[in-house]
Backbone as JSON, one array per atom type, in Angstrom:
{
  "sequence": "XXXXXXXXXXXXXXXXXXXXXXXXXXXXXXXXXXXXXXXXXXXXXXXXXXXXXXXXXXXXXXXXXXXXXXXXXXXXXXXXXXXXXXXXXXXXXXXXXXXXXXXXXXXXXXXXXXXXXXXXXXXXXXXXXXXXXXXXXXXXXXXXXXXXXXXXXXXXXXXXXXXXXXXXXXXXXXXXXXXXXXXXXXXXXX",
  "N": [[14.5, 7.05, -9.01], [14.88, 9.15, -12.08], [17.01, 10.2, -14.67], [16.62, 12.82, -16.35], [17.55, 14.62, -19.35], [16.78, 17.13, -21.2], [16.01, 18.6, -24.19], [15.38, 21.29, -26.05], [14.54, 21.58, -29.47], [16.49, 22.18, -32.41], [16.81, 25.42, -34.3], [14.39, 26.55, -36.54], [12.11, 27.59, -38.93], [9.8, 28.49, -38.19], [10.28, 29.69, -35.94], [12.32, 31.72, -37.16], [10.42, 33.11, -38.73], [8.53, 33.9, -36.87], [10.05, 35.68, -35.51], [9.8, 38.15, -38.0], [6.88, 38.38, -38.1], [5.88, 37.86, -35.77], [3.01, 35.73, -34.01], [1.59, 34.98, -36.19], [3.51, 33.64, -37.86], [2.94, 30.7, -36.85], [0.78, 29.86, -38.27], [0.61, 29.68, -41.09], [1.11, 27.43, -43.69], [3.73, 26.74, -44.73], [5.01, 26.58, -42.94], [4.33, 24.03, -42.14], [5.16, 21.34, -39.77], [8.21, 21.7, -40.62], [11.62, 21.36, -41.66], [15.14, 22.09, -39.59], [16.76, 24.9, -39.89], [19.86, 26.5, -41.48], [21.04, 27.53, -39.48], [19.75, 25.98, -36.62], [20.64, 23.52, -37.68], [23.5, 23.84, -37.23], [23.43, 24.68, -34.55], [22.91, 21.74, -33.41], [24.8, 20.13, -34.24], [26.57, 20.74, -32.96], [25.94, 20.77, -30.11], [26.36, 18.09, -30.41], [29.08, 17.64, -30.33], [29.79, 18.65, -27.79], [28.51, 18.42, -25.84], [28.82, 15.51, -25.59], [29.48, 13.84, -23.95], [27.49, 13.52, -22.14], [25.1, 13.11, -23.2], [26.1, 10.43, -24.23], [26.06, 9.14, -21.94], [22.47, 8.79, -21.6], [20.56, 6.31, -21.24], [18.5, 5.91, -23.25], [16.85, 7.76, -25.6], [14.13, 9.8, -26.17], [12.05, 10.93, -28.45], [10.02, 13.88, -30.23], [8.04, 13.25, -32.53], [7.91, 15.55, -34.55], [9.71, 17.2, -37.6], [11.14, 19.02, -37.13], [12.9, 18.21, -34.26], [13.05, 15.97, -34.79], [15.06, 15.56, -36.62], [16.89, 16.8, -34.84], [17.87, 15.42, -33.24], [19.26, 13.54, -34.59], [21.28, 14.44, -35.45], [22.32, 15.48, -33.11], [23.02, 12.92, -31.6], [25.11, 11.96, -33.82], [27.1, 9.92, -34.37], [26.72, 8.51, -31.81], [25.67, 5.96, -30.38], [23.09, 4.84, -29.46], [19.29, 3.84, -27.99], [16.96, 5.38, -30.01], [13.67, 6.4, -29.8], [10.59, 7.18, -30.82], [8.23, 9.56, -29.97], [4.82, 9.98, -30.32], [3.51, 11.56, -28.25], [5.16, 13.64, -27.17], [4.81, 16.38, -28.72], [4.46, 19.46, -29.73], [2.93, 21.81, -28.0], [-0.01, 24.33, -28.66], [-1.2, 21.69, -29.49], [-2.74, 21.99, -32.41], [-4.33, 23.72, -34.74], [-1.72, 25.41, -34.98], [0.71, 25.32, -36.87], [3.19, 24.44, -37.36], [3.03, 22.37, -35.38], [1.94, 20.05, -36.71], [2.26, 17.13, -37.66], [4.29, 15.29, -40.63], [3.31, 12.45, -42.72], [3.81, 9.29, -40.77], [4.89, 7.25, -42.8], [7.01, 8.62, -44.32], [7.99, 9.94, -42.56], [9.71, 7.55, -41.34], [10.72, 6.75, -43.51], [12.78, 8.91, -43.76], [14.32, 9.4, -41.08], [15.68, 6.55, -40.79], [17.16, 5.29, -38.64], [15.44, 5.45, -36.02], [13.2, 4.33, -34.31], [9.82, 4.05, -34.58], [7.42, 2.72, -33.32], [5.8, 3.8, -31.49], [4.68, 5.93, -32.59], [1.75, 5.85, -33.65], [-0.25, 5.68, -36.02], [-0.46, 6.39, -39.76], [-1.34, 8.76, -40.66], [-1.68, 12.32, -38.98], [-3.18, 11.87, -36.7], [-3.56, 13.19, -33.58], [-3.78, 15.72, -33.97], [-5.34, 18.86, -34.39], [-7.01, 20.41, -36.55], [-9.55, 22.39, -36.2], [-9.59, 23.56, -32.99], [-7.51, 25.17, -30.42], [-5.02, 23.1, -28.52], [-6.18, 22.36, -25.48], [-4.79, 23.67, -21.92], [-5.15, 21.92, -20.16], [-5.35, 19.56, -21.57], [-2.89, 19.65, -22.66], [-1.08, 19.04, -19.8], [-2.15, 16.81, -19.29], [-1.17, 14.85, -21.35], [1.43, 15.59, -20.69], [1.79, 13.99, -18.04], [0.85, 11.6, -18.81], [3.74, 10.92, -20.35], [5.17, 11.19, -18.2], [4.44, 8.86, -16.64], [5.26, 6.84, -18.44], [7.71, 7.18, -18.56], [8.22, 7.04, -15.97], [8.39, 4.19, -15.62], [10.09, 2.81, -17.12], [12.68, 1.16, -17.63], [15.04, 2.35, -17.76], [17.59, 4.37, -16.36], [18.63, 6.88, -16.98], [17.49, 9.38, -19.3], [17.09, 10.99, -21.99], [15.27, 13.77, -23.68], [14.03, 15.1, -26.51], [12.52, 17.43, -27.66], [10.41, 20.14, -27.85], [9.7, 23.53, -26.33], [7.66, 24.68, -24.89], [5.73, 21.77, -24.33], [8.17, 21.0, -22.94], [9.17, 22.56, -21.03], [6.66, 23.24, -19.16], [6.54, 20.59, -18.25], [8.81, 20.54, -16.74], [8.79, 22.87, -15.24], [6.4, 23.12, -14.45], [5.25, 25.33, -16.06], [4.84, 28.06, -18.49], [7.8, 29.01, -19.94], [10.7, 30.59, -21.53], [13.27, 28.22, -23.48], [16.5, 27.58, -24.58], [17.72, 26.71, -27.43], [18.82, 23.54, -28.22], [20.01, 23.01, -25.9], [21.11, 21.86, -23.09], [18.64, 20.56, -20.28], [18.42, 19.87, -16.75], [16.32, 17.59, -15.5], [15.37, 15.74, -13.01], [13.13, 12.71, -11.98], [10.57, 11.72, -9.98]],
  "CA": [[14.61, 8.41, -9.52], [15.12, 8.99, -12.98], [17.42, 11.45, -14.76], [15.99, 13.21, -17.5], [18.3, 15.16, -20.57], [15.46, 17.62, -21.77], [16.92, 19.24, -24.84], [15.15, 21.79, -27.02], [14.92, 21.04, -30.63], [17.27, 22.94, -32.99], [16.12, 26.98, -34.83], [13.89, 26.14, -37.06], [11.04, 28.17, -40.18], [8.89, 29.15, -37.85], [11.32, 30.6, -35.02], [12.72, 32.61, -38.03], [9.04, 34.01, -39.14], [7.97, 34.72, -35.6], [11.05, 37.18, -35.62], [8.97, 39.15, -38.34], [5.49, 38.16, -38.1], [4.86, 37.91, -34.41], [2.3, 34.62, -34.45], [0.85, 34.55, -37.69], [4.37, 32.63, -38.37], [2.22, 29.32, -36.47], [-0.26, 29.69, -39.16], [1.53, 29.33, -42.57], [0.99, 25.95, -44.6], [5.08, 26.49, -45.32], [5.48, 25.92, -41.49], [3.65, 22.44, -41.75], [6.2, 20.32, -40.01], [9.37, 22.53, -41.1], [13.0, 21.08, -41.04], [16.03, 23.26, -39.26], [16.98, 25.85, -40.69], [21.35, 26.2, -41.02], [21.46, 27.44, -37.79], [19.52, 24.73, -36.07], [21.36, 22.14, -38.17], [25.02, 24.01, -36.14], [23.35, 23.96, -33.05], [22.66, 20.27, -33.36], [26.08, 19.82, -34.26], [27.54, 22.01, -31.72], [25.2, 20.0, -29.17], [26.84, 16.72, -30.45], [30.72, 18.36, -29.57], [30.15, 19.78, -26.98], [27.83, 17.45, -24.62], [29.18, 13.85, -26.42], [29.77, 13.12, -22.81], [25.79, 13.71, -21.49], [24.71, 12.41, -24.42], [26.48, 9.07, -24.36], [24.64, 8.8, -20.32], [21.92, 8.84, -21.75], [20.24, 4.76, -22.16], [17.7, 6.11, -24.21], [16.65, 8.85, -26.35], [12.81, 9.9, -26.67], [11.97, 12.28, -29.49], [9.39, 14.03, -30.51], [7.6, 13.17, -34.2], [7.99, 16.63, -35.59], [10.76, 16.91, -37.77], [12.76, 19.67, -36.06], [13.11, 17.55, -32.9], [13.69, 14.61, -35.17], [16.71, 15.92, -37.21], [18.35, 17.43, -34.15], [18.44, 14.18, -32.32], [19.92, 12.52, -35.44], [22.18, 15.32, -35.44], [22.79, 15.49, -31.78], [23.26, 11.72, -31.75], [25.43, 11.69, -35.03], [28.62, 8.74, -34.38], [26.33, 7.75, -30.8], [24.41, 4.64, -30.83], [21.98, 4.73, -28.53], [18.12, 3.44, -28.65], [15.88, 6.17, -30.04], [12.1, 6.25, -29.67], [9.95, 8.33, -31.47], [6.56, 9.38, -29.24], [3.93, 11.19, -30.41], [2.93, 12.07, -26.75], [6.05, 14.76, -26.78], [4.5, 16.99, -29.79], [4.27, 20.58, -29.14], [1.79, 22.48, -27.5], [-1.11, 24.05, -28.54], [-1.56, 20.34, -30.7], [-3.79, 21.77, -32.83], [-4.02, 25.15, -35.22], [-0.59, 25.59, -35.0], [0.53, 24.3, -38.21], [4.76, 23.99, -37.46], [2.89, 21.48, -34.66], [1.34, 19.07, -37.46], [3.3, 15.98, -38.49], [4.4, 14.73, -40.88], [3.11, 11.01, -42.47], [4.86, 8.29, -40.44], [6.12, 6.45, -43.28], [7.47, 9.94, -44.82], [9.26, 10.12, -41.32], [10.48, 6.61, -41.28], [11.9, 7.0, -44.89], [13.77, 9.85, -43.79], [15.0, 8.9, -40.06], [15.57, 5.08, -40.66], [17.7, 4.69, -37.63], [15.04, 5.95, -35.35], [11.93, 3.7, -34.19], [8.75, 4.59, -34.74], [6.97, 2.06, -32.76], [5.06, 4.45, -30.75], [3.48, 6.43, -33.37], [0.3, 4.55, -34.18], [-0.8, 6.24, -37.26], [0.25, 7.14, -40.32], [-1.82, 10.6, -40.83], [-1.35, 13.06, -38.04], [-4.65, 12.28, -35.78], [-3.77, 14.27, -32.75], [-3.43, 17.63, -34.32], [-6.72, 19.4, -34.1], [-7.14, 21.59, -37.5], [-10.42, 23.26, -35.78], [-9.31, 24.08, -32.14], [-6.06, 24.69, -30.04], [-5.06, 22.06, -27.51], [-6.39, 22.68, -23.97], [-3.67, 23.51, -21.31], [-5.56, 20.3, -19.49], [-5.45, 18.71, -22.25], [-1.31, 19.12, -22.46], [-1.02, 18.49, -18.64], [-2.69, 15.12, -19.51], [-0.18, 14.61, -22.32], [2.9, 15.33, -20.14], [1.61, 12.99, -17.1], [1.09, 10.04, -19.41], [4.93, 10.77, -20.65], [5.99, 10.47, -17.24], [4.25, 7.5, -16.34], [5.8, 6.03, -19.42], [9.46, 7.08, -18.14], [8.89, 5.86, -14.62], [7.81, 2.56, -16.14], [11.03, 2.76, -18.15], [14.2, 0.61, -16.77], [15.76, 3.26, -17.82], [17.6, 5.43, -15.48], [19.21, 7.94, -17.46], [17.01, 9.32, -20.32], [17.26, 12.13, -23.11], [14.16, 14.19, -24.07], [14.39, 16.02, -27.11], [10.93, 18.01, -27.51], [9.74, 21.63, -27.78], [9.08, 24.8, -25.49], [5.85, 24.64, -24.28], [5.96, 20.95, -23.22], [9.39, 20.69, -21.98], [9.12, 24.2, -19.87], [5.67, 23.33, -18.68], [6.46, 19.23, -17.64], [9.95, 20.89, -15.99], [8.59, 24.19, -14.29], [4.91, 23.81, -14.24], [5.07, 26.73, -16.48], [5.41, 28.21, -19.99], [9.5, 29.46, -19.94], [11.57, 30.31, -22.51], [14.08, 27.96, -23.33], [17.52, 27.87, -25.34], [17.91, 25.94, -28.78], [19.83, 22.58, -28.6], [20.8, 22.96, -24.72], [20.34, 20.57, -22.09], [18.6, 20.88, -19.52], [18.4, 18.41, -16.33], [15.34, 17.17, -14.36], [14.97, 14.65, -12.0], [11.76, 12.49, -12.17], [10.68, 10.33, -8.97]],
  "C": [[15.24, 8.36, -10.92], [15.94, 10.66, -13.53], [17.51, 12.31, -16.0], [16.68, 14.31, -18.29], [17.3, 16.19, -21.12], [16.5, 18.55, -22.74], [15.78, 20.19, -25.89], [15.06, 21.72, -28.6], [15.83, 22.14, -31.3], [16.26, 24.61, -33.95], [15.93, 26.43, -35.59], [12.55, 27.33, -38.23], [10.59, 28.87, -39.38], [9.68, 30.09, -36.65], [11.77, 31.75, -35.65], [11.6, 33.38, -38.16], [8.81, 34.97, -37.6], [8.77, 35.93, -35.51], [10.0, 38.16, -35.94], [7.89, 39.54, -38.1], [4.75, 38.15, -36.62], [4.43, 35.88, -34.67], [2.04, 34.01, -35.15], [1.96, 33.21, -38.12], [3.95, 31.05, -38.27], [1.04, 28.99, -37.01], [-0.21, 29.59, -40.11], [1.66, 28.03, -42.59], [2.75, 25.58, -44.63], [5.65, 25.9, -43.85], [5.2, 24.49, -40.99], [5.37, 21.88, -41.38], [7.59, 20.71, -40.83], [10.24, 21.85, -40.54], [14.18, 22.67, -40.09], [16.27, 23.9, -40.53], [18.68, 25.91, -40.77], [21.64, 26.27, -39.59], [21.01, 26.97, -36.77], [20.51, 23.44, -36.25], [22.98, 22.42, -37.32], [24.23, 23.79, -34.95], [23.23, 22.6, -32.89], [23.98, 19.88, -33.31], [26.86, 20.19, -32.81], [27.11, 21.02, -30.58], [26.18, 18.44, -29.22], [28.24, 16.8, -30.11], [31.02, 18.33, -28.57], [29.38, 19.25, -25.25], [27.8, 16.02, -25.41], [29.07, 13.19, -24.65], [28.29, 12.52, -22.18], [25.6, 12.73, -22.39], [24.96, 10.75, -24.47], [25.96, 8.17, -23.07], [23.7, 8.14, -20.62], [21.98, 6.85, -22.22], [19.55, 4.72, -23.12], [17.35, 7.6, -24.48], [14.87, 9.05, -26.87], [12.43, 11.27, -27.06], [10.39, 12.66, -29.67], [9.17, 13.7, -31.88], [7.81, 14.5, -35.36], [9.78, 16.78, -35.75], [11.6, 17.74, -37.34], [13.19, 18.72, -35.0], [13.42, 16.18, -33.59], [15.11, 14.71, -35.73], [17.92, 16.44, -36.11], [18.64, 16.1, -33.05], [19.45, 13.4, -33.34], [21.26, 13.31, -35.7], [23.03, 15.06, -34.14], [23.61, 13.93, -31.29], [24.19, 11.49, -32.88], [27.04, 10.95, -34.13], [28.52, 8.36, -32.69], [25.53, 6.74, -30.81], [24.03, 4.48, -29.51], [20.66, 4.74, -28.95], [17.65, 4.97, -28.8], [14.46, 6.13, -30.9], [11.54, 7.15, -29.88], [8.48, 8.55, -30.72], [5.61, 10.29, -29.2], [3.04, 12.3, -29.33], [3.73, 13.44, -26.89], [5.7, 15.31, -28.1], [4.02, 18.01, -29.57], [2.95, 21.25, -28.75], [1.61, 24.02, -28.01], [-0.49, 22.52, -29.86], [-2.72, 20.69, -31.83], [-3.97, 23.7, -33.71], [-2.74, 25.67, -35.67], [-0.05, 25.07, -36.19], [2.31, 23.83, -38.0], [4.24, 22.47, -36.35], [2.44, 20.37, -34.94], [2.33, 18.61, -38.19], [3.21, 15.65, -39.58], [3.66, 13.46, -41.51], [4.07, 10.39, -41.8], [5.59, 7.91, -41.49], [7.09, 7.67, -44.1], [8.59, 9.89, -43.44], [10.6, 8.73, -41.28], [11.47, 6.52, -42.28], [13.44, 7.53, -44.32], [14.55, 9.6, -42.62], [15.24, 7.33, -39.97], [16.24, 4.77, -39.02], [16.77, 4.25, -36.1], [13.63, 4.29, -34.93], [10.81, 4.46, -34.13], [7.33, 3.94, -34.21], [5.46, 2.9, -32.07], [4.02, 5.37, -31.49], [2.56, 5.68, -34.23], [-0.39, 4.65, -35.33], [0.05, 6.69, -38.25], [0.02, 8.36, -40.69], [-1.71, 10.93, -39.09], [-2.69, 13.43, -37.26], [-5.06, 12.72, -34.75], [-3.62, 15.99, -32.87], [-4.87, 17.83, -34.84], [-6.65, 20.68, -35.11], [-8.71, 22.77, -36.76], [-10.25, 23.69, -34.25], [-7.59, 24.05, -31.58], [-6.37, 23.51, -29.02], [-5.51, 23.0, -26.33], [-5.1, 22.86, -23.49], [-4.01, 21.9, -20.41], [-5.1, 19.54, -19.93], [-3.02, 18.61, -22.7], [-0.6, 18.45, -21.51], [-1.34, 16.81, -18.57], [-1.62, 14.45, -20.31], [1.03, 14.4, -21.01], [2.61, 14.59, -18.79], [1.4, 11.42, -17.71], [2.67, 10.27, -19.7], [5.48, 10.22, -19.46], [5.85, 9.64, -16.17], [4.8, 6.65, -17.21], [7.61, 5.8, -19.24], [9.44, 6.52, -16.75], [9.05, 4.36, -14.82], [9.2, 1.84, -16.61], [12.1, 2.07, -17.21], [14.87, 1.16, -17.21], [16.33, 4.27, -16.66], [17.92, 6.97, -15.91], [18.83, 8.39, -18.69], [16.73, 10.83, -21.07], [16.19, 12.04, -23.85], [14.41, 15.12, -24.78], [12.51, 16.33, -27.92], [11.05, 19.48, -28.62], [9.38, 22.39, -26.49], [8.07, 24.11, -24.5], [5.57, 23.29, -23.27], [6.98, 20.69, -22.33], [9.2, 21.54, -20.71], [7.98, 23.55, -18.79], [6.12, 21.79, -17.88], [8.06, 20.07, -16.47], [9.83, 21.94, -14.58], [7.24, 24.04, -14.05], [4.8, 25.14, -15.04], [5.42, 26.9, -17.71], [7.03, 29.06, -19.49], [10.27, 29.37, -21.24], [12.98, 29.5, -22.74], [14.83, 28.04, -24.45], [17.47, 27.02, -26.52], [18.9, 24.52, -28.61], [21.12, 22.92, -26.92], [20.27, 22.11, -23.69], [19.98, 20.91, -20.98], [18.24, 19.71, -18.42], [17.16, 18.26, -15.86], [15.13, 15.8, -14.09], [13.11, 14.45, -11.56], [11.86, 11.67, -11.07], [9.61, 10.02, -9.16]]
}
């Protein structure tokens, strides 16, 4: 049984837009791949305070590629050394249209997160993000069952998932659910 850290990434461009805009905010070029915003960058902090204890549990750390979810692990993680694995599998749902859901280049990421590994992302352009359709819900379901064939696999027992919405909620509940910014949540994988 494995015991899984699922953490939200930190408030972020497009969280802010949606406020005004409703949707449209997941369709703006400025949303490509958007860092936090200040008050992502405190929750991250706040996260690293305030659960140092969880956090330090944790044997490993598997992030998502987009850079909100990358900065708040480096955040969240800031004076913890523990491995973290970057995996383009955990990359928000729909994959595709969405434009805050399109990465990054790798070596643009690696620059900027050196600590991080990047092993897992196989490309350096962003070739699962689908500029002409959204992702399937199948097609996420497929996504989050390879992840957690990849964590049972893992000799890991105790492992910290720092994501997005959509997949976290949906691999946790079977379901879309709103969740909190830079809070942990637990699930047990067998």
């Amino acid at each position: 049984m494995k015991l899984l850290y699922c953490i939200r990434h930190g408030y972020s461009l497009h969280n802010e837009l949606f406020k005004n805009i409703g949707e449209n905010a997941y369709r703006l070029p400025e949303c490509i791949d958007s860092y936090l915003l200040k008050e992502g960058i405190l929750d991250a902090m706040t996260l690293n305070l305030k659960e140092a204890d969880k956090l330090n549990r944790a044997e490993l750390v598997l992030v998502s590629p987009l850079a909100r979810a990358l900065q708040t692990a480096e955040l969240g993680y800031a004076g913890i050394n523990k491995p973290i694995k970057v995996m383009e599998i955990l990359k928000e749902w729909p994959n595709g249209l969405d434009t805050p859901n399109q990465r990054k280049k790798k070596s643009e990421l690696e620059r900027r997160f050196i600590r991080f590994n990047f092993d897992e992302v196989k490309t350096e352009e962003d070739v699962t993000w689908n500029k002409d359709r959204e992702e399937t819900t199948d097609e996420l379901m497929e996504r989050i069952e390879e992840f957690k064939k990849y964590v049972r696999e893992s000799k890991e027992e105790i492992i910290c998932v720092i994501g997005h919405t959509s997949f976290l909620s949906n691999m946790m509940w079977g379901e879309e659910r709103n969740m909190k910014h830079c809070h942990i949540y637990e699930m047990l994988l067998d």
